[in-house]
C-alpha positions as CSV (number, residue, x, y, z in Angstrom):
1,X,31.7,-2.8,19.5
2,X,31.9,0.7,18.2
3,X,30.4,2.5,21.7
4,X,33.4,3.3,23.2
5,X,36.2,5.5,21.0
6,X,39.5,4.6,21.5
7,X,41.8,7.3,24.2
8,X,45.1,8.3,23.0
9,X,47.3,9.4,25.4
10,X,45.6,6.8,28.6
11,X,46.2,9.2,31.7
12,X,43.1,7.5,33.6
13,X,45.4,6.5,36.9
14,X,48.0,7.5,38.2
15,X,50.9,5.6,36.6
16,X,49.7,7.7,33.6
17,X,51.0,5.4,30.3
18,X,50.5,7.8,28.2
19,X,49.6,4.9,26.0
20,X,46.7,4.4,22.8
21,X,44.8,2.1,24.0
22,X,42.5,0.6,21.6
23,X,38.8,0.0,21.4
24,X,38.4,-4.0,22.2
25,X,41.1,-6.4,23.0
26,X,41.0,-7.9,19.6
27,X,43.2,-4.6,18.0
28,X,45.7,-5.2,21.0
29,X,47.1,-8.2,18.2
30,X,48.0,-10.3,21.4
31,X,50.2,-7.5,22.7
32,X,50.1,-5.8,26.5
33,X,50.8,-2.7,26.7
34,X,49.9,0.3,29.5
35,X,49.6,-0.8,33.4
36,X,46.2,-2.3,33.0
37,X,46.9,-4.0,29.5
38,X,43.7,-3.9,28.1
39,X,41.4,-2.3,25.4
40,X,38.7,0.5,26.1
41,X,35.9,-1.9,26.0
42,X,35.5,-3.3,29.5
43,X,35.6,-7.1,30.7
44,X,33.9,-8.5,33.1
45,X,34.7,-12.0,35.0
46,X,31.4,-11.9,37.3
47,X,28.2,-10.0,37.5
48,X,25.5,-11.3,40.5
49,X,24.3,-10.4,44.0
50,X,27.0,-10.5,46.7
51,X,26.3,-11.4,50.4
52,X,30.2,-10.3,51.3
53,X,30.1,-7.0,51.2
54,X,30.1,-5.0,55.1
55,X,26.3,-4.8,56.1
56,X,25.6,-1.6,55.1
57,X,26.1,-2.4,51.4
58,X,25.5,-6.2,51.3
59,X,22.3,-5.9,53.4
60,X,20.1,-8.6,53.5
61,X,19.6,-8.8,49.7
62,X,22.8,-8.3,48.4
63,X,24.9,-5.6,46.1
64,X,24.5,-5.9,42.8
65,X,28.3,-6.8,42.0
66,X,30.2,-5.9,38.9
67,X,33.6,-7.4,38.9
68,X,36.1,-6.1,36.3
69,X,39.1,-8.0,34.6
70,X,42.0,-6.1,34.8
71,X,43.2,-3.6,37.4
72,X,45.3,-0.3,37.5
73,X,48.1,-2.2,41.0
74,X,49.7,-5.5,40.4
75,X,49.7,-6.6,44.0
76,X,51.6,-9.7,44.3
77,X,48.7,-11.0,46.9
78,X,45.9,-10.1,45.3
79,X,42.4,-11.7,46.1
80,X,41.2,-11.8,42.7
81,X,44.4,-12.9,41.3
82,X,42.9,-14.8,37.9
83,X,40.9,-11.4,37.1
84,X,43.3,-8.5,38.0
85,X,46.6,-10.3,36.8
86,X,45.4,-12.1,33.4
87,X,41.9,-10.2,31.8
88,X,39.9,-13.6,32.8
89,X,36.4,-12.1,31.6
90,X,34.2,-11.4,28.9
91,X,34.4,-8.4,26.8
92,X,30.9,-6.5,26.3
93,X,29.7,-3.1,25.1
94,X,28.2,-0.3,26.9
95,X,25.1,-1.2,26.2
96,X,25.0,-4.7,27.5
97,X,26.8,-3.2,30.7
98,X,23.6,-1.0,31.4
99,X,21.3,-3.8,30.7
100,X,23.4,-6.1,33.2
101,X,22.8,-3.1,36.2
102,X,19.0,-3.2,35.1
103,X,19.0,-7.1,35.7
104,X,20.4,-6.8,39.1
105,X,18.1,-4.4,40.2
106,X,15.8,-6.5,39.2
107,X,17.1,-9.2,41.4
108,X,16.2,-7.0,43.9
109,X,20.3,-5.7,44.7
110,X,20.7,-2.7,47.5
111,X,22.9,-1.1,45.1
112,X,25.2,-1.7,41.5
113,X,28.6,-2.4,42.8
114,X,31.6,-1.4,40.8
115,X,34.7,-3.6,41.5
116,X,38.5,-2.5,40.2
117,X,36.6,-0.2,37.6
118,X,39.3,2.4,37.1
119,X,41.0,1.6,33.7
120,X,37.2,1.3,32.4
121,X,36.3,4.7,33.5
122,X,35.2,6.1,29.9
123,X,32.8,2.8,29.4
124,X,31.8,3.6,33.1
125,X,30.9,7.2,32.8
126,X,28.7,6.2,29.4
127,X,26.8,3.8,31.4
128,X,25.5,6.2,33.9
129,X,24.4,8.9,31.4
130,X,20.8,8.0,32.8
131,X,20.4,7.9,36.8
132,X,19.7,4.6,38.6
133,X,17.3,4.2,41.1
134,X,19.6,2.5,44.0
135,X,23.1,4.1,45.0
136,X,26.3,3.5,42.5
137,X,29.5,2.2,44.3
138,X,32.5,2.5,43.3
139,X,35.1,0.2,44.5
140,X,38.1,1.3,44.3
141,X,42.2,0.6,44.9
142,X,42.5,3.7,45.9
143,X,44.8,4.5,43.5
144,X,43.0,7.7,41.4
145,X,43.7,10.8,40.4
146,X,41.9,13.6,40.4
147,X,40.8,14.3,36.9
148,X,38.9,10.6,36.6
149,X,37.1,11.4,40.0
150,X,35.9,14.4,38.6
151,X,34.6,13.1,35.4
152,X,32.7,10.7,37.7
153,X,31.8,13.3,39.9
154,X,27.3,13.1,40.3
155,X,27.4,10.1,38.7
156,X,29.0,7.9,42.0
157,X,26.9,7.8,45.6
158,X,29.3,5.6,47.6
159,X,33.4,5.9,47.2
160,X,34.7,2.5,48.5
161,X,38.5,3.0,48.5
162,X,41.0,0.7,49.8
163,X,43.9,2.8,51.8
164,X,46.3,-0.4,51.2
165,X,49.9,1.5,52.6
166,X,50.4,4.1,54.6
167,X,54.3,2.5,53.9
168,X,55.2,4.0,50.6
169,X,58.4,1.2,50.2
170,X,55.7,-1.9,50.9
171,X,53.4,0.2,48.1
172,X,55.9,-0.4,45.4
173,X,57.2,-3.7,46.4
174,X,53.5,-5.3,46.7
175,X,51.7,-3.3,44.4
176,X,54.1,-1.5,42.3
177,X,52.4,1.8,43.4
178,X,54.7,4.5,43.4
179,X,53.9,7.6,46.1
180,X,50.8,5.3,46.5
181,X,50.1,7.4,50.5
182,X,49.9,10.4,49.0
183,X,48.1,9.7,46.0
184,X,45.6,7.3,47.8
185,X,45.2,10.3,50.6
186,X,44.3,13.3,48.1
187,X,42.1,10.9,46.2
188,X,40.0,9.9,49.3
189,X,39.8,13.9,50.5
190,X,38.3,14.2,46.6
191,X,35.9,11.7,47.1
192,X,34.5,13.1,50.6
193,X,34.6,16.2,49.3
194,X,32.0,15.0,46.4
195,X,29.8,13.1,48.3
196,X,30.2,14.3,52.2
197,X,29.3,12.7,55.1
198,X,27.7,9.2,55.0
199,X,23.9,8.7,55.0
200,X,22.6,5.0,55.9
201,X,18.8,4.7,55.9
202,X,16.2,3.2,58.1
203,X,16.8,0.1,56.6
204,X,20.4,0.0,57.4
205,X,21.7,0.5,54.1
206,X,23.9,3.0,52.9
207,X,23.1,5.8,50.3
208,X,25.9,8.2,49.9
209,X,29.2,8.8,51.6
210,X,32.9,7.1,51.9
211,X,34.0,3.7,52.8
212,X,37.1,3.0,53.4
213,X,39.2,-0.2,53.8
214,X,42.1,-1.3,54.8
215,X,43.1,-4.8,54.8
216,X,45.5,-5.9,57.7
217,X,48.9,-7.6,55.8
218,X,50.9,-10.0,58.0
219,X,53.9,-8.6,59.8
220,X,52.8,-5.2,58.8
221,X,51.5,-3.5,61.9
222,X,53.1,0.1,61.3
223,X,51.7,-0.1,58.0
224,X,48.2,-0.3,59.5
225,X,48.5,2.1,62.4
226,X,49.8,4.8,59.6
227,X,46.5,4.4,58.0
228,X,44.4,4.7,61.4
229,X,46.4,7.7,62.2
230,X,45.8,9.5,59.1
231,X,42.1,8.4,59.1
232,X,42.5,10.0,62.7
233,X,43.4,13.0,62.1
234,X,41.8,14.1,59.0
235,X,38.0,13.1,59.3
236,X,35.9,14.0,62.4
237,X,33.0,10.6,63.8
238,X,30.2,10.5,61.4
239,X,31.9,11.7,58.2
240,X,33.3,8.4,56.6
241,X,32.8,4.6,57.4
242,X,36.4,2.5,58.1
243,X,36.4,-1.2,57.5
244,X,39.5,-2.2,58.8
245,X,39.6,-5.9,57.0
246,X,41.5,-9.6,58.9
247,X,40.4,-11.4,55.7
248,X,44.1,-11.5,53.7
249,X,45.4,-15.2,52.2
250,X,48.2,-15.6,50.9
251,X,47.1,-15.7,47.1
252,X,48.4,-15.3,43.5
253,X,52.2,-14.6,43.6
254,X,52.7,-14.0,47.4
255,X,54.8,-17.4,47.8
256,X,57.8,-15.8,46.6
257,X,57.2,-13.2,49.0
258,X,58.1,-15.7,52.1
259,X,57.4,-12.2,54.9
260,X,53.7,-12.6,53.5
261,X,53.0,-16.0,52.9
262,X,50.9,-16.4,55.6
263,X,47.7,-15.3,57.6
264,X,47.8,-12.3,59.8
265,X,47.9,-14.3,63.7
266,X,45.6,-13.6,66.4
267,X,48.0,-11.4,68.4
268,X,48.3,-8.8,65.8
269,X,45.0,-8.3,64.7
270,X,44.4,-8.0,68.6
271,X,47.2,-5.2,68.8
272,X,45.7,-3.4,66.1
273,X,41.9,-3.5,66.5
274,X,42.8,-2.5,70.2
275,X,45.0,0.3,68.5
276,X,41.8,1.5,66.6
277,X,39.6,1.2,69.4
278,X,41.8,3.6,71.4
279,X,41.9,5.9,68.5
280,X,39.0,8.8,67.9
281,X,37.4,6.9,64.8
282,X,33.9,5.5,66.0
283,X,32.2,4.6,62.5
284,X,32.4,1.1,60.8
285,X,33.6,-2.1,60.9
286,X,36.1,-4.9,62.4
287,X,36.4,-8.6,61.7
288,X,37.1,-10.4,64.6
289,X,36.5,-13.6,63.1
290,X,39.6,-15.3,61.8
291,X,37.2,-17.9,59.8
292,X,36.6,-15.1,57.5
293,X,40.2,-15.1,55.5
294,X,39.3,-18.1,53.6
295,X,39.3,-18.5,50.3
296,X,35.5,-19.4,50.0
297,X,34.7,-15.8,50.7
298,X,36.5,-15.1,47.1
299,X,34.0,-15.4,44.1
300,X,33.9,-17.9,41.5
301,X,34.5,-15.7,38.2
302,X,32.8,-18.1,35.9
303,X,30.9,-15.8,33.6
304,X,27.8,-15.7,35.0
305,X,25.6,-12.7,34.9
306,X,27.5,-11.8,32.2
């Protein structure tokens, strides 16, 4: 695996490790080291189509999901737990990465999906040095800085950021994100600012723009309504999709966090969806369905596609 050259110095998020990470996760000698703990090659747990996606970028055929091991946030609750938390995946080279987009376009996906890619951003940029011919996404924490968004800057259609916190002190305890608001805020201006207002063509499917989520945390309704304000006030209807998310379980370490240990209960999603409805954003999506935080919406990361 000799694509990717090893970065000294790793300053690719924000909680900039300053660490040598090496090429594969063989020369890591079974040490972690750096926020994401992993090598320059990327992992991947799952590649396939994925029906889960909002409608705009699941459609009716699916996004061509890449789901990366690893991530740059260690939330306590995370969905993905198994992936994020302990590098469950299988290392592969650049090469085999492009060949996996080709097979899912093949398989007839809207677009090629990028999940938690952040910490494999130099892999990433090497396997868009050719133009695809559906939209890239790339799913994001939020958590970026604004010398990776550059380098990926004409290579990415469709930013789809989370905006987790708009509560700085939850940030570090959840995610141990430090200043996450502010570095999550400038990061999302950067990503309008590259691909501007969102397009979604006749077939309902979106082709450039920014989607951003937010996913509702139990007992944490200021948290939410600081993110719908700033969403508010700083993009004008038809710029940017919001997803504003009810499909949190408690998952991974969140028992020994007894405050969200539990689902989010029908009176405050109500609060808060009628909170956004009263507020000037028109574009995107809700779930009023509580059936949807379940954990049979989460993917099996088995390997396949891979």
């Amino acid at each position: 695996m000799k694509e990717v050259n090893p970065m000294t110095y790793c300053y690719v998020c924000p909680h900039r490790c300053g660490v040598d990470r090496p090429e594969n996760m063989n020369d890591l000698d079974g040490k972690m080291f750096g926020s994401c703990g992993c090598g320059m090659q990327p992992i991947v747990a799952r590649a396939g189509l994925h029906m889960w996606e909002e409608p705009v970028i699941s459609g009716t055929r699916g996004s061509g999901t890449v789901f990366f091991s690893g991530c740059n946030l260690h939330c306590v609750f995370c969905q993905n737990y198994n992936i994020s938390h302990n590098q469950i995946g299988k290392e592969i080279t650049v090469a085999r990465l492009k060949e996996i987009y080709q097979e899912l376009i093949a398989q007839g996906a809207h677009n090629i999906n990028l999940v938690t890619p952040t910490h494999f951003t130099e892999a990433i940029i090497q396997s868009l040095d050719e133009p695809l011919p559906v939209p890239v996404v790339y799913n994001t924490s939020g958590f970026e800085v604004w010398t990776t968004l550059q380098r990926l800057k004409g290579k990415v259609n469709i930013y789809m950021p989370d905006l987790k916190y708009s509560d700085d002190i939850a940030a570090l305890k959840y995610s141990n994100a430090y200043d996450y608001f502010r570095i999550t805020t400038e990061a999302i201006k950067e990503m309008y600012k590259q691909v501007g207002d969102y397009e979604i063509d006749d077939d309902g499917i979106m082709q450039k723009g920014v989607l951003i989520r937010h996913l509702i945390m139990p007992g944490m309704m200021d948290n939410t309504k600081g993110v719908i304000d700033w969403l508010a006030q700083n993009f004008k209807p038809g710029q940017v999709l919001f997803s504003l998310m009810r499909q949190y379980v408690p998952m991974g370490n969140a028992a020994a966090y007894p405050e969200i240990n539990r689902k989010v209960m029908d009176e405050e999603y109500a609060e808060l969806e009628a909170y956004l409805l009263a507020s000037t954003i028109e574009d995107g999506f809700v779930q009023e369905d509580a059936a949807c935080a379940s954990e049979e919406f989460t993917p099996i990361f088995d390997g396949s596609g891979v």
